[in-house]
N, C-alpha and C positions, 0 to 999 in steps of 0.2 A: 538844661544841665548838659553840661558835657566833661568828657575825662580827659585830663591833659596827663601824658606821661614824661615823669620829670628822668631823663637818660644820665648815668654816671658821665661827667665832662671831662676832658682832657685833664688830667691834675700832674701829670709830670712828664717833663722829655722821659721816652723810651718808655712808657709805664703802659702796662696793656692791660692791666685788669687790678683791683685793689679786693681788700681781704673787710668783710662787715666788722667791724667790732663792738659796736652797738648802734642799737636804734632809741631811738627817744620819741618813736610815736608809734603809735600801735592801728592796726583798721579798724575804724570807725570814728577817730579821731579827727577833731577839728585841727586845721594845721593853717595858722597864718602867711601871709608873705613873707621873706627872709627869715623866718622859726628854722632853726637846727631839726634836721630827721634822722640823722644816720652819722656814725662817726664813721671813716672810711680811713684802713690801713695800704701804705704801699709798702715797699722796699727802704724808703728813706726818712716817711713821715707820714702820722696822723694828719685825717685832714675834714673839717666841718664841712658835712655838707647840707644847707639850706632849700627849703623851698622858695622854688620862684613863684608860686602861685598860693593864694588861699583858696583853701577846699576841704573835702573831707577825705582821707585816705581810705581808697578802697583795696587797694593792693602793696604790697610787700615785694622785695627780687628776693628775699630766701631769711637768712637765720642770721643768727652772730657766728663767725667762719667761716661762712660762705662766701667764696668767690665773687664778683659781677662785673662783667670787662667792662671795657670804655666803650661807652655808645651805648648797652644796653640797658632797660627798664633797670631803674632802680625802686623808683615810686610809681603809683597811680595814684593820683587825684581827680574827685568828683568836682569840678568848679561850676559856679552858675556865669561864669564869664565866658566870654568864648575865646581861646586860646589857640594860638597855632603849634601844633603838637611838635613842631620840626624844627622850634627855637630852639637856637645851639645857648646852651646854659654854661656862663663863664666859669673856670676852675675858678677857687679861695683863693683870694693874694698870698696869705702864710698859711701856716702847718698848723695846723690847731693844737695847744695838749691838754689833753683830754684825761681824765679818771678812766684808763680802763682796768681792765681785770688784773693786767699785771700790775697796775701802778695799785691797786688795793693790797696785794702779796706784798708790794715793797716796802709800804707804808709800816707791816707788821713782819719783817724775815727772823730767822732766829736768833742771830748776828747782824748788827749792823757796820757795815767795813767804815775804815778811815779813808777818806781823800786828802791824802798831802796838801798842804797847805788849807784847807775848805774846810776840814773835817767832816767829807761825806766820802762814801767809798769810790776807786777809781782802781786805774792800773790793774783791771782784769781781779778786783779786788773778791769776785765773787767766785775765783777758785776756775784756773782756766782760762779764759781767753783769748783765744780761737773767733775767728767769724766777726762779723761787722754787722748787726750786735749779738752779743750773747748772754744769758744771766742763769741765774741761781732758779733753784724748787719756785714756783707759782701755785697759787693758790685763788679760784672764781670766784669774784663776786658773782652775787645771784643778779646783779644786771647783765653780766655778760653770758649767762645762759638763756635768759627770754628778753623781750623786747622791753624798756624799761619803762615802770610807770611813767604818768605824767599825771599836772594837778587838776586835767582835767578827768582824766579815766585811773584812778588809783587802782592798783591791785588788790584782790579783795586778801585775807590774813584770817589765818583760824586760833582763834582761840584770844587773839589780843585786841588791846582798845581801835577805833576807828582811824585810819590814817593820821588823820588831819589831830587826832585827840589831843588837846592839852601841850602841841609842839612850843616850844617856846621858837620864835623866828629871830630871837634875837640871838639866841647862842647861833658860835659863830661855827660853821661846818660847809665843807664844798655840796654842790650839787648832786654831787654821787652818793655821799652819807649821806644826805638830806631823804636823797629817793631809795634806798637801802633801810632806812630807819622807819620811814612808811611802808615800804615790803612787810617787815617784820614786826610793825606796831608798837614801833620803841617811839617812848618819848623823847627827844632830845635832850631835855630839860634835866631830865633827872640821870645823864650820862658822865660823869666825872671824865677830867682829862690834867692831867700835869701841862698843857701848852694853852695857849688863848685860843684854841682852835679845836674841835672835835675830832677825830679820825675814824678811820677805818678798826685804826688796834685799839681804841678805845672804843669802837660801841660791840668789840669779839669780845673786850673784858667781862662788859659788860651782860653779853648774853652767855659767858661761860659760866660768870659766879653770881649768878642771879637776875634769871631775866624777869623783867615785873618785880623785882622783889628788892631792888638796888646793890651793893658791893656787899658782898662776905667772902672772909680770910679766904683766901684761897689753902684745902687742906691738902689730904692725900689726890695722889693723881686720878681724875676719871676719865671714863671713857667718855669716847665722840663718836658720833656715826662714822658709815665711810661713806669718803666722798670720792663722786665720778668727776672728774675735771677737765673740761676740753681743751685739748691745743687749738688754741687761737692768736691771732695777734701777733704781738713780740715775741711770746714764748713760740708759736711756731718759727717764726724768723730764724730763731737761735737754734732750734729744732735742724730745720734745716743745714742750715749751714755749718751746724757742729758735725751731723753726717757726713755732709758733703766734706768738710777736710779729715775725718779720719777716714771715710773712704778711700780719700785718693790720697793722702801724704804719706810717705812709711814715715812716721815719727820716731826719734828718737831723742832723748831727754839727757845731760849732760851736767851735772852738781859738781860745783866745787866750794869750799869757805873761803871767806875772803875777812881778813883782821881791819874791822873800818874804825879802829878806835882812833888815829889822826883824823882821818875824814868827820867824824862826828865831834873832835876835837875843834877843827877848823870854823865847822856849822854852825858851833856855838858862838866862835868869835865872829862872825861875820852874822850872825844876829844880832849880838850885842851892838853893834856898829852899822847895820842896816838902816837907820836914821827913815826917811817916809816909804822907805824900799819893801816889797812882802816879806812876810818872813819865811824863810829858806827850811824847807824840807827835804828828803833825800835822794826826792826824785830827781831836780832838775842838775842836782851835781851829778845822779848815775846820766842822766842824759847827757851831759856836757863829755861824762867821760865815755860813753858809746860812741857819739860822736866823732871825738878823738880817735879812738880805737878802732871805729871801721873800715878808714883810708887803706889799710893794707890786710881787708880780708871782703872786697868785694863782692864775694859770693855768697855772704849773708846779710848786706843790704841789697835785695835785690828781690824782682817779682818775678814768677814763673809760669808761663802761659803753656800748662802742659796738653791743648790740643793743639797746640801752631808747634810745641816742642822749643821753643823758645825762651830763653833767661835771659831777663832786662835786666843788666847791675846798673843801678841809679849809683851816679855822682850827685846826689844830693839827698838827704835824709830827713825825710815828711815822715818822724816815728808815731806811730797809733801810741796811743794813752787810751787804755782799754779803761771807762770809766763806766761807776753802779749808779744806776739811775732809779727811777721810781716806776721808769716805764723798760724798763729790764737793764743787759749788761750792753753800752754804743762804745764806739772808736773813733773818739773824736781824735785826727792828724794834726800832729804841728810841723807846720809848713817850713823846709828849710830851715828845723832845727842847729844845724851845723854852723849857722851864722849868728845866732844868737847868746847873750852870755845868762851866765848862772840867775840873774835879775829879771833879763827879758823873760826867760825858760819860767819861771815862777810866775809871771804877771799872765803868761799867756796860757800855762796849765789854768790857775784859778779860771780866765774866763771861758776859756772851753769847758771845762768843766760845769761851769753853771749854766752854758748856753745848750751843754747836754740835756740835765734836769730840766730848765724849762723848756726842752724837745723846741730848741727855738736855733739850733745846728744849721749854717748853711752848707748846702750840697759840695761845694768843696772842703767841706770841714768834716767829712764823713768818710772819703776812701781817697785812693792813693797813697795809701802810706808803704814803707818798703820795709819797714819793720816796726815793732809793736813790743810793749814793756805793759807786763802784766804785775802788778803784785799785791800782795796779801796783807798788804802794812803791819802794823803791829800783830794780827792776827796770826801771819807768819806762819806757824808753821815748823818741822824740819827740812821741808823741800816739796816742791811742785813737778808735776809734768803738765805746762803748759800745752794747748793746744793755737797750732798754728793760726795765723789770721790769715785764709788761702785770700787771694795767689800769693802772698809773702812766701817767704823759705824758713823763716827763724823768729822766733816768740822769745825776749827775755822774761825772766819772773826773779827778783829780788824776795826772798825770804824774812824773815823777824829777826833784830838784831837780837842777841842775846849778849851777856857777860858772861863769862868765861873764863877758868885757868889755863894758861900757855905758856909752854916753854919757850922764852928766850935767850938761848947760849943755855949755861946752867942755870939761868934763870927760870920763876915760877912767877909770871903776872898775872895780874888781872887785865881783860881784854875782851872787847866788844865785839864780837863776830857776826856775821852774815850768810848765811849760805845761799849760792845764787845759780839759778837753773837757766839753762839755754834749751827750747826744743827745737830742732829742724828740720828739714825738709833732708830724707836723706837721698834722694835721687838726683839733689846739686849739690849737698853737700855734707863734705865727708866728716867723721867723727875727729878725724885729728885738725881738722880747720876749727870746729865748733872745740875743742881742748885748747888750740893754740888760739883762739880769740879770747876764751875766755882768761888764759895766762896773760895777755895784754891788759885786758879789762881790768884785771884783776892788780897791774903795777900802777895803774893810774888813783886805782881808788884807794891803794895803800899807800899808796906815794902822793895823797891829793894838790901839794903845789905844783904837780905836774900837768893839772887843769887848768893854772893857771900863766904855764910858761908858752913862753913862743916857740 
């Protein structure tokens, strides 16, 4: 016998240490070659990590939360093979995504936001927007507190039938419900769901209006225990770096209404005539008209490096699309927005947006941006105070259109309004730059053929 210690591997330029966010094997566990052990969080991505050896785990480097740098124990395995304890173990080619705790919370939120054009939420849709990434309230699965069963060592369950009892294998559910549904001795079988798939929010129905016992009417409200919930994972991420920029930005937040009833006029015509083209939502026209509008206010396209003391104003505008994901709130950049038309800006939101959710984002598809549009889509709202996305200077947030009476001349019309918030950075920039940008913004998107002139 001997123990070979399997070391966390190099998994990213500049990464010095990753965050546990579950284990999938427990000590005393038989653990094959290539079997998953550990899902490992960095700063950019979820990431599987495998054993390189079969054996039995004798040891653990800590908890779900828990730090463990590069280089040091992750695992201990008992092997009957004789291994050289000093093989460098190659990082994962991609990101793995993974069920974790946060992507359980997202699967069930109270609100589910809209994503322009996708229809999944996006544009800082989760109230906010700040930070790369950031998301809403979270909620533990019971994997992400202990190490998670597995179908060789199941978790023992008080009071309910035998793991394994009566599961049907054929209903369809991820790995995560599958091993949550054995924690707690639910059959699957007998889980109702509105999709072809099990979830997370379907097996909480399930043990809220009757566990063992199937569906009843949901009545009057009851109570629920409380629960302890750790920051881990993405919620810490968001955690952090929501601190980190209101620590350091003085924020201040800037609303005005803006009359879009041409503009959603226009929308409608250029859908109807869109022919194999996406169809057009109302981000990529706000973006066409930022765009426009930021040539002559360069102080809020721009990053700010406040320990060098230093404002980069970018001639070019990589705007963050703050978009809600499963696995919290990411920023995915579109790269030299300003070159692209109303069509491109549509085709290339949608697939960022999905290459968010499946956490399959490559590393330049994640920062550099010099400004960031958060918003609430139909959820809306009467107005936001976005938080910065540091080192940026300025966070847009578009609000809910509504209909509305407006005076025109002696006129009384009906008219589709918006109300639309700017936050900035106020140590580069001033309150009457962020009014007079927003006056800009504001002719383009009420005047929309002006999107389209030379």
């Amino acid at each position: 016998m001997a123990r070979f210690t399997f070391k966390l591997p190099d998994i990213g330029e500049g990464i010095s240490e990753a965050e546990i966010v579950a284990w999938h094997v427990a000590v005393g566990d038989r653990v094959e070659e290539d079997q998953q052990v550990a899902d490992m969080m960095t700063d950019k991505a979820t990431v599987e990590m495998e054993s390189p050896v079969s054996g039995v785990v004798v040891e653990l480097a800590g908890e779900v939360g828990d730090q463990v740098a590069i280089g040091a124990a992750l695992v201990v395995i008992e092997t009957d093979a004789v291994v050289d304890d000093d093989v460098v173990v190659a990082a994962p080619a991609t990101p793995a995504q993974v069920e974790t705790a946060e992507q359980y919370e997202a699967e069930n939120p109270g609100v589910e936001e809209v994503l322009p054009g996708t229809g999944r939420g996006t544009a800082g849709e989760a109230g906010g927007g700040g930070g790369e990434p950031q998301a809403t309230r979270s909620v533990e699965s019971p994997q992400a507190v202990a190490p998670a069963a597995t179908p060789h060592h199941p978790q023992p369950t008080a009071g309910g039938p035998p793991p394994h009892a009566g599961e049907d294998h054929k209903t369809l559910a991820s790995p995560a419900v599958r091993d949550r549904a054995r924690a707690l001795g639910v059959d699957l079988a007998r889980v109702k769901s509105d999709t072809d798939r099990i979830r997370h929010a379907d097996l909480d129905a399930f043990l809220r209006y009757g566990t063992g016992q199937g569906y009843q009417a949901p009545g009057a409200s009851r109570a629920r225990d409380d629960e302890q919930v750790r920051v881990i994972g993405m919620r810490r991420r968001i955690a952090e770096n929501m601190a980190a920029s209101k620590r350091a930005i003085p924020h201040f937040t800037y609303v005005d209404e803006i009359d879009v009833t041409a503009l959603e006029a226009m929308r409608a015509d250029l859908n109807a005539n869109r022919g194999g083209r996406p169809k057009l939502t109302m981000l990529p026209l706000m973006i066409v008209a930022i765009c426009r509008s930021l040539p002559d206010f360069p102080m809020l396209n721009a990053r700010y490096d406040d320990e060098a003391g230093v404002v980069t104003r970018s001639g070019r505008v990589h705007l963050g699309m703050a978009t809600q994901t499963d696995a919290g709130l990411t920023v995915p950049v579109i790269r030299d927005a300003q070159d692209r038309n109303v069509w491109q800006l549509a085709t290339e939101i949608g697939r960022l947006a999905e290459a968010a959710r499946a956490n399959k984002l490559a590393p330049n598809e994640m920062g550099g941006g010099t400004i960031t549009v958060t918003s609430l889509g139909p959820l809306g709202g009467i107005a936001t105070t976005p938080v910065i996305n540091r080192p940026e200077v300025a966070i847009i947030g578009p609000n809910k259109i509504v209909e509305k009476p407006v005076f025109r001349g002696d006129d009384i019309v009906r008219a589709k309004c918006m109300n639309l918030s700017i936050s900035c950075d106020h140590r580069v920039v001033d309150g009457w730059d962020a009014a007079s940008y927003v006056q800009a913004l504001k002719r383009y998107l009420e005047t929309p053929v002006l999107l389209f002139a030379d």
